[in-house]
N, CA and C of each residue as an Amber inpcrd file, in Angstrom:
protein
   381
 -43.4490000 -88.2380000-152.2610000 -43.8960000 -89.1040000-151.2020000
 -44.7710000 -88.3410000-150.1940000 -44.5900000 -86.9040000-149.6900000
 -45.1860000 -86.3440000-148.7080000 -46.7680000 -85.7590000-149.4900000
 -47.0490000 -85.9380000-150.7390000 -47.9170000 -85.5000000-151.1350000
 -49.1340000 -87.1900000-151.2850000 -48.2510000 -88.1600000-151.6520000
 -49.1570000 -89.7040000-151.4100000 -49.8280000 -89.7570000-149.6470000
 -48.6440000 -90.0440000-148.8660000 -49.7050000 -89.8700000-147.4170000
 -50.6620000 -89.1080000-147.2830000 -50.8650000 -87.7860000-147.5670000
 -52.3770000 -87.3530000-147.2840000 -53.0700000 -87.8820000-147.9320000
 -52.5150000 -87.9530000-149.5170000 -53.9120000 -89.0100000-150.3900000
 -54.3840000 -90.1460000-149.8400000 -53.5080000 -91.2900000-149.3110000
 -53.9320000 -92.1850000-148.8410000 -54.5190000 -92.2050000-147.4440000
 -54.5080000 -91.0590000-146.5440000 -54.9820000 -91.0670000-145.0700000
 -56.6000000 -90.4790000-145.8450000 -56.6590000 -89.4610000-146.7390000
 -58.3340000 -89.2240000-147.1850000 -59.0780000 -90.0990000-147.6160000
 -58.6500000 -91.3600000-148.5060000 -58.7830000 -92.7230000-148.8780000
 -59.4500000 -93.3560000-148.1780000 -58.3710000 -93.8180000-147.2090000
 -58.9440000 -94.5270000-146.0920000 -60.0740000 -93.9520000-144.9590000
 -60.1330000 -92.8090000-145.0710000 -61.2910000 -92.2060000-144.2290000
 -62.4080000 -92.1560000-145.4380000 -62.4210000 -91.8610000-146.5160000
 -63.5950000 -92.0160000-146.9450000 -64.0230000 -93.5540000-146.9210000
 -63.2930000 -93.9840000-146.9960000 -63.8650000 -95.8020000-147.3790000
 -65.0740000 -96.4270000-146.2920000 -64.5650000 -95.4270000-145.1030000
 -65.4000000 -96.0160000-144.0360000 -66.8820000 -95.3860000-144.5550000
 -66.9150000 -94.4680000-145.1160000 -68.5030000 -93.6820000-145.6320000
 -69.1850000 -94.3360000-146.9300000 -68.3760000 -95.4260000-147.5130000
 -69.2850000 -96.4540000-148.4240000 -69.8900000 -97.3280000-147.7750000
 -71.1690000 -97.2790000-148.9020000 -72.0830000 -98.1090000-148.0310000
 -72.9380000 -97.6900000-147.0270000 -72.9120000 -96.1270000-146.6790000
 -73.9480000 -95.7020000-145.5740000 -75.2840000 -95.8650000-146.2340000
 -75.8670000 -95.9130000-144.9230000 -76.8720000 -96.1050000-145.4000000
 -78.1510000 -94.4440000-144.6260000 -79.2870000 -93.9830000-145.1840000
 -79.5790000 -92.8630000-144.2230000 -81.4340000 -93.5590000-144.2740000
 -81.9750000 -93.2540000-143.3400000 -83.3200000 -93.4510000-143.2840000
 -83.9000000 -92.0920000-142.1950000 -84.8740000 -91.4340000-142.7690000
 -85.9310000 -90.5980000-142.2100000 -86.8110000 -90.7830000-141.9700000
 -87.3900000 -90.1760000-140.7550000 -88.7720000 -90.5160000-140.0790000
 -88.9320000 -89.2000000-139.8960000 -90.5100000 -89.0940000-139.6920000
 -91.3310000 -88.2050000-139.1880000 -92.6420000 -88.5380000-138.7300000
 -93.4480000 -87.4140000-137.8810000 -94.7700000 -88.0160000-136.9170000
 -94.6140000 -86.4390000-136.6570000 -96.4910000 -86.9230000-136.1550000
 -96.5830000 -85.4190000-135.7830000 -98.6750000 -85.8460000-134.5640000
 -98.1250000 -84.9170000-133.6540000 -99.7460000 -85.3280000-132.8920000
-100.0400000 -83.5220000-132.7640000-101.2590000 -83.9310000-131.8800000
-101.7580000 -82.2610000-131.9840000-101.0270000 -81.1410000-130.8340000
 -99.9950000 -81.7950000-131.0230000 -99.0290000 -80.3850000-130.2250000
 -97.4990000 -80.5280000-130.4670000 -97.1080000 -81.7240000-130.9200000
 -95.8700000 -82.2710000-131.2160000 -95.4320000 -82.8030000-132.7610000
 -94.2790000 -82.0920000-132.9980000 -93.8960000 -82.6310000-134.5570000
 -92.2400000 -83.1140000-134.2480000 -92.2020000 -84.2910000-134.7710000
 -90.8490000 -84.9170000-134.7830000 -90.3760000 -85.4980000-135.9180000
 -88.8080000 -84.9510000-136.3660000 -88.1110000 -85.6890000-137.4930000
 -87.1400000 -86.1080000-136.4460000 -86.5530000 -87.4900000-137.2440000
 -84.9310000 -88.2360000-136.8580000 -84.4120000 -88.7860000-137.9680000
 -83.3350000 -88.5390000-137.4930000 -82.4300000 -89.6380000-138.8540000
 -81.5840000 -90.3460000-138.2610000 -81.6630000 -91.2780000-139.1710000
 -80.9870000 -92.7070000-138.8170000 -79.4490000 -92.9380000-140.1130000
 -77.8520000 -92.6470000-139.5940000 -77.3710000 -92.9990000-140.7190000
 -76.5300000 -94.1480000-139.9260000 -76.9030000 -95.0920000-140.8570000
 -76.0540000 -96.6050000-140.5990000 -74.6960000 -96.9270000-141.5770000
 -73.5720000 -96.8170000-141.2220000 -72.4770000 -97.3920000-141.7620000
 -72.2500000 -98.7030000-141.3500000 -71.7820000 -99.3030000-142.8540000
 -71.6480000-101.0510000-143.5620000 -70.6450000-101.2530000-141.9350000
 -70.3790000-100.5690000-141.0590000 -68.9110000-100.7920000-140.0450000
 -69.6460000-101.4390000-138.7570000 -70.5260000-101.3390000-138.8210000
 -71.4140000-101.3970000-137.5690000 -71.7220000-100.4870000-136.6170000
 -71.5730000 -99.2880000-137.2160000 -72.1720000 -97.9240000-136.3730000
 -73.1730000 -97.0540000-136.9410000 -73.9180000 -96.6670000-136.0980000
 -74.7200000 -95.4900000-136.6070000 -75.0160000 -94.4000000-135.6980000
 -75.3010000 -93.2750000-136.2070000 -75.6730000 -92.0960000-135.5520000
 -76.8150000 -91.3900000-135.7860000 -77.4400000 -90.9250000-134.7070000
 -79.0530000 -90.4850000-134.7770000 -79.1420000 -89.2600000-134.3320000
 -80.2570000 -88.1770000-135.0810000 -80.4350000 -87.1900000-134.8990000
 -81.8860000 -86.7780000-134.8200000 -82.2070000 -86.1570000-133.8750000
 -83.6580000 -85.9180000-133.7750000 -83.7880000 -84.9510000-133.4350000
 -85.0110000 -84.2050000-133.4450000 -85.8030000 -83.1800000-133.1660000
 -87.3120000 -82.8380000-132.5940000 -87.3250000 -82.8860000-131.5930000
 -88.9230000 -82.5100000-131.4090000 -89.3690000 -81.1730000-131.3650000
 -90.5870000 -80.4870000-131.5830000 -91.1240000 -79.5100000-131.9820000
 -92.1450000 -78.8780000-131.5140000 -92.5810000 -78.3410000-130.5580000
 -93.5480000 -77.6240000-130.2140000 -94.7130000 -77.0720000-130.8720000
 -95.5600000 -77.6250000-131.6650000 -96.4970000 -77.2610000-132.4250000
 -98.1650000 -77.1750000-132.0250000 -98.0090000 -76.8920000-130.1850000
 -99.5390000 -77.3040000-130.0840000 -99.9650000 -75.3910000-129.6630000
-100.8830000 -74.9590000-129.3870000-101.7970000 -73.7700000-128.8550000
-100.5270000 -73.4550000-127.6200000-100.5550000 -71.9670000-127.3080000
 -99.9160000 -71.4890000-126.3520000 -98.3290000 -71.6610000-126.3180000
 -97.6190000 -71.0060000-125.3750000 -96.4680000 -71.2550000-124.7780000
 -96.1270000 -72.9540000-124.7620000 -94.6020000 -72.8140000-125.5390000
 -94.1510000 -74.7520000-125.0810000 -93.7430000 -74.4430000-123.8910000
 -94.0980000 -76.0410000-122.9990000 -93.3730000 -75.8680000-121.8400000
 -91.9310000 -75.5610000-121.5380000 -91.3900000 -75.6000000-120.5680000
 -89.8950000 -75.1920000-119.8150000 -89.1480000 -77.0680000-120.2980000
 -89.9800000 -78.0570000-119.9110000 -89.0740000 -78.8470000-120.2420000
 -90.0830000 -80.0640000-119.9190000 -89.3510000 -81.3190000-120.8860000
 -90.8990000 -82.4810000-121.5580000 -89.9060000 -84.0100000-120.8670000
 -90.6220000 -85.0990000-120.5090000 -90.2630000 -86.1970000-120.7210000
 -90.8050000 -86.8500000-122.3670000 -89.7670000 -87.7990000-122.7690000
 -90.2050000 -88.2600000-123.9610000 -89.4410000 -89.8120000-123.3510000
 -90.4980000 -90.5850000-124.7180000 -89.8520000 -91.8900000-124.7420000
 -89.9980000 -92.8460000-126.3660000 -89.0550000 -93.3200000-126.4010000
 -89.1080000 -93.6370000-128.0630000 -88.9420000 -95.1560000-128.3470000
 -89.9470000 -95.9470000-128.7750000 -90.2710000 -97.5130000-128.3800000
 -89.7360000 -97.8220000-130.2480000 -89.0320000 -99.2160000-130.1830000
 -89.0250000 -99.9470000-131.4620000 -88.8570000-101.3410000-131.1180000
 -89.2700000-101.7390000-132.0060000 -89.0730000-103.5000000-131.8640000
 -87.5790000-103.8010000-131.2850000 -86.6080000-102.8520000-131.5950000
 -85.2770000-103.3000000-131.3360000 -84.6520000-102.2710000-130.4010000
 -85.0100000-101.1420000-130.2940000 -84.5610000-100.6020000-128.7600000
 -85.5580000 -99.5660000-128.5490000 -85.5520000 -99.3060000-127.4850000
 -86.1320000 -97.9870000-126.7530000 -85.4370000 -97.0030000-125.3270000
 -85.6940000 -96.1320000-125.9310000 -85.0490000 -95.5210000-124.7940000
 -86.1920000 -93.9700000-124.1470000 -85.7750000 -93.3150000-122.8660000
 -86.6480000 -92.8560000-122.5230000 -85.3920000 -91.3400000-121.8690000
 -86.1890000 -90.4850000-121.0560000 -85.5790000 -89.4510000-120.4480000
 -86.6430000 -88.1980000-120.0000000 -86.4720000 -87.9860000-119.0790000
 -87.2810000 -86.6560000-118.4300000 -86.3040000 -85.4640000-118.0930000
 -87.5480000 -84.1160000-118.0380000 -86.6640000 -82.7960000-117.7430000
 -85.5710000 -82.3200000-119.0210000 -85.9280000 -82.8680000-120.3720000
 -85.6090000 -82.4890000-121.2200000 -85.6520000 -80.7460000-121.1860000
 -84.9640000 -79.4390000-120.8810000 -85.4210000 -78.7460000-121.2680000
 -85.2790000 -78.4290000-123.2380000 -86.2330000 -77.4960000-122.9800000
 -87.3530000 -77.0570000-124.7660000 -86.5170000 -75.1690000-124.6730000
 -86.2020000 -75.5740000-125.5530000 -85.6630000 -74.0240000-126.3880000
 -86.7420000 -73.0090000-126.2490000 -86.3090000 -71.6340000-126.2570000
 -87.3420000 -70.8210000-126.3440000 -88.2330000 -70.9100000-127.7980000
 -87.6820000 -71.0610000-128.7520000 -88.4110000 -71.3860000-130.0350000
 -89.2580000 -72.7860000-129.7800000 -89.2230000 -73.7950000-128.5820000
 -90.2790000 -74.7370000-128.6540000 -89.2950000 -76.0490000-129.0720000
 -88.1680000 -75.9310000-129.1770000 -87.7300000 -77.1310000-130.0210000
 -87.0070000 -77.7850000-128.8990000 -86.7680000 -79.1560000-128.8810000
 -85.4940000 -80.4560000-127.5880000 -85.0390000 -81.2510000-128.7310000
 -83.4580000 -81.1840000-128.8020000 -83.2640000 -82.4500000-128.9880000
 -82.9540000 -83.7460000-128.9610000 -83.2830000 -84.3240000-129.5370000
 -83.2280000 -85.6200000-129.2630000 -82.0210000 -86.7720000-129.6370000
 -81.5860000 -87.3740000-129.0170000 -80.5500000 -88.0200000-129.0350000
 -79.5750000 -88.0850000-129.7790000 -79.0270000 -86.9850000-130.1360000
 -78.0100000 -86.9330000-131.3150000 -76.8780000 -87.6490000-130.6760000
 -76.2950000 -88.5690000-131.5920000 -74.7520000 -89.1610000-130.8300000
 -74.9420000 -90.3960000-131.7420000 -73.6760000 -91.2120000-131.7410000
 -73.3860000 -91.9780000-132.2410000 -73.2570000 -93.6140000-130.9950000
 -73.0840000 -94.8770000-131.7430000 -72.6480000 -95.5630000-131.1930000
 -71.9860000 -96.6280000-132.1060000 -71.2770000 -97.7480000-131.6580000
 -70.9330000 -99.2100000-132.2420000 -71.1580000-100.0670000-131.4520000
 -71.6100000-101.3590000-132.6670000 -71.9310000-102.2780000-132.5320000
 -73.7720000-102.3100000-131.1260000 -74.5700000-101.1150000-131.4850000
 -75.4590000-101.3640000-130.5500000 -76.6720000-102.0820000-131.4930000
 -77.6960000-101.6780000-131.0030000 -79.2920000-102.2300000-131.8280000
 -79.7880000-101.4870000-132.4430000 -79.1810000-101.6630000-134.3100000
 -78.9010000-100.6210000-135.2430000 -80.4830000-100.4370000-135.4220000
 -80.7560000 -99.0520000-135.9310000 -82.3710000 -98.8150000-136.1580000
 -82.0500000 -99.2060000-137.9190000 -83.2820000-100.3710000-138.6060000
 -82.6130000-100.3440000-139.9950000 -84.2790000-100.1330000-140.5760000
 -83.7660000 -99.6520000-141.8600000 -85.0180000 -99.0480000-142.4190000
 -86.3520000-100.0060000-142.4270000 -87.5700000 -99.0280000-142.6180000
 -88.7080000 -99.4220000-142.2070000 -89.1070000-100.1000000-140.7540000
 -88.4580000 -99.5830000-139.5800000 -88.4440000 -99.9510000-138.8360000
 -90.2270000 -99.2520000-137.6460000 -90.0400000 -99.5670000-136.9030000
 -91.4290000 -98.7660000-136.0480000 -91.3730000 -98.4570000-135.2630000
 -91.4450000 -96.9270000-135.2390000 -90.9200000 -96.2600000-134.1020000
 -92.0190000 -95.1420000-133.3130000 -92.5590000 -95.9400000-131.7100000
 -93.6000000 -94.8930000-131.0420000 -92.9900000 -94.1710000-130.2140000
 -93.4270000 -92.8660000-130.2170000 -92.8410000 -91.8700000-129.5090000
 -93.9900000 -91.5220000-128.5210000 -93.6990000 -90.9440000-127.2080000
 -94.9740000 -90.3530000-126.1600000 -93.9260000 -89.6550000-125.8460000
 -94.7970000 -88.3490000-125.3870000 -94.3960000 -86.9840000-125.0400000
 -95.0170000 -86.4170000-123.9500000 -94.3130000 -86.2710000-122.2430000
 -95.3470000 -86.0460000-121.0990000 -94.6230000 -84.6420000-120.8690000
 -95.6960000 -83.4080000-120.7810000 -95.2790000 -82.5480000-120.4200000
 -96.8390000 -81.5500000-119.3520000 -96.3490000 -81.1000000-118.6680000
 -97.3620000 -80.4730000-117.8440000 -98.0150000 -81.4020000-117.2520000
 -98.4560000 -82.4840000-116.7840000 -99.5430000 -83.0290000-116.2530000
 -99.9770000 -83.8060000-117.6880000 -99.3550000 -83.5710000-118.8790000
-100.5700000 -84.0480000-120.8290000 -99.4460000 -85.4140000-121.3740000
-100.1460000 -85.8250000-121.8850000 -99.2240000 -86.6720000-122.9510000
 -99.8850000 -86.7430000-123.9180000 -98.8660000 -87.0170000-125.1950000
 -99.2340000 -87.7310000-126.0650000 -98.5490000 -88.6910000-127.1420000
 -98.9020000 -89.7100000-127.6920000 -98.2590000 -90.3730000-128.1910000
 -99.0860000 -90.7460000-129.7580000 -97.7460000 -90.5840000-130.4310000
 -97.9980000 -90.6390000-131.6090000 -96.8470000 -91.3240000-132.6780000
 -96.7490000 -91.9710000-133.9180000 -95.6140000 -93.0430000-134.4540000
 -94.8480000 -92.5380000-135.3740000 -93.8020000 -92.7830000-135.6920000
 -92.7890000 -91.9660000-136.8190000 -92.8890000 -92.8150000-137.7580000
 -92.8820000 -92.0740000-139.0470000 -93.1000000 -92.5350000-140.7960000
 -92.1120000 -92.5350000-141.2880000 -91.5920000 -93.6020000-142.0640000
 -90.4580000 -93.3410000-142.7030000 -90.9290000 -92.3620000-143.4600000
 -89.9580000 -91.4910000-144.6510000 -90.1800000 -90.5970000-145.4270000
 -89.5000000 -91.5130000-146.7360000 -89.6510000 -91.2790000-147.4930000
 -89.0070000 -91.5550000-148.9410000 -87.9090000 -90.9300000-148.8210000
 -86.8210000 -91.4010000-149.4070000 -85.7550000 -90.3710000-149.4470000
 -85.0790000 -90.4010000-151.3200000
């Protein structure tokens, strides 16, 4: 009997991971490169992971506002600080029941740092 309860407590935790679903994006402008992922579970939650990238001439700045537009949510934030390697990230965390990002979706990103912006759109990737 003490060897069935763990089987059945791993069971039931995997069950919640059928049915995920994962979608990738990427974009890139002439100083900024960004991947995110999008994984959606059949439960009504998903969790997002992003990355932005420092890819333009010179020193990245100390720290960027960004903002990330879709038909179904957007969200924004300033004083991001940027890693010494150039990299911020971006909204990693989970939620339920919010305004799931679902594949092929369209997603614009703008990036204000120093006095510059720029804005440029994320691609899904094939997966």
């Amino acid at each position: 009997m003490k060897k069935l309860i763990p089987i059945l407590f791993l069971a039931v935790l995997l069950s919640g991971c059928i049915g995920e679903e994962q979608y990738f994006y990427s974009g890139q402008s002439e100083s900024w490169s960004m991947t995110y992922k999008v994984i959606e579970a059949q439960s009504g939650s998903q969790q997002v992971e992003g990355t932005l990238e420092y890819i333009g001439a010179g020193t990245a700045p100390e720290t960027i506002g960004y903002s990330m537009n879709s038909v179904i949510r957007g969200q924004s934030t300033t004083n991001m600080p940027v890693t010494d390697d150039g990299k911020v990230t971006v909204q990693n965390g989970s939620c339920v029941d919010c305004a799931i990002i679902q594949e092929h979706t369209k997603i614009k990103v703008e990036v204000i740092w120093d006095g510059k912006s720029e804005t440029f759109n994320l691609d899904e990737e094939e997966s």
